[in-house]
C-alpha positions in Angstrom: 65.0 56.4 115.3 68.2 58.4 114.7 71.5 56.5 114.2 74.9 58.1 113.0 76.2 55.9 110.2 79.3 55.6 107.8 78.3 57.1 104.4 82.2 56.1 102.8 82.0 56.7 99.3 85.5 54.6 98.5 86.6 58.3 96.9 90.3 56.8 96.8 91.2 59.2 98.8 93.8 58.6 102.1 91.1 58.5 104.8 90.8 61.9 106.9 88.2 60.0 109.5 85.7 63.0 111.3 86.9 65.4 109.0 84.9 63.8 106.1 82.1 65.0 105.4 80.6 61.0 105.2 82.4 59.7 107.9 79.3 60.5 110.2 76.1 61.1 108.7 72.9 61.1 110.3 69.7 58.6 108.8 66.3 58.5 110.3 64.1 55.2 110.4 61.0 54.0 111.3 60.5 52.8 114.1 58.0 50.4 113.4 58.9 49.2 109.5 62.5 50.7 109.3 62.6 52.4 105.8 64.4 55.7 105.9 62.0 58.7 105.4 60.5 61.8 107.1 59.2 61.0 110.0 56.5 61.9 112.6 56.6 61.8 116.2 53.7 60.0 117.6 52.7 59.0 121.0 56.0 58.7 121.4 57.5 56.8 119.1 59.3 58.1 115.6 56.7 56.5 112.2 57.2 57.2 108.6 53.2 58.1 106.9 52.7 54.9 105.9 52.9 53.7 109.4 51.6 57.1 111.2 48.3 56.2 109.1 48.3 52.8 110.3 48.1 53.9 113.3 45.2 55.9 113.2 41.7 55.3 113.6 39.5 55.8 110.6 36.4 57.9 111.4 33.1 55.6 110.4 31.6 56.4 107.7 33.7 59.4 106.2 35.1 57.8 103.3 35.6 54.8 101.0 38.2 52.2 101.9 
């Protein structure tokens, strides 16, 4: 999922709002576990690779695991 969040670094600074550069950043999250990282879009839904694979159906007999 994509959510525009406040990335305020505290610089100090009097606050210019939208015209800093942190005021709205954009963070991506898995849907299923929530950590930030690339994602993947699968039937539908937005996964990190840890979850894609999850998600996936090992082939029998292809490998050890």
């Amino acid at each position: 999922m994509e959510r525009i969040e406040s990335d305020c670094v505290n610089c100090g600074l009097p606050c210019i709002a939208a015209a800093c550069p942190y005021y709205a950043v954009r963070h991506f999250y898995c849907d299923e576990c929530g950590d930030e990282a690339p994602l993947y879009e699968y039937e539908g839904q937005q996964l990190c690779s840890y979850c894609l694979c999850k998600n996936l159906k090992k082939v029998e007999g292809s490998g050890d695991e």
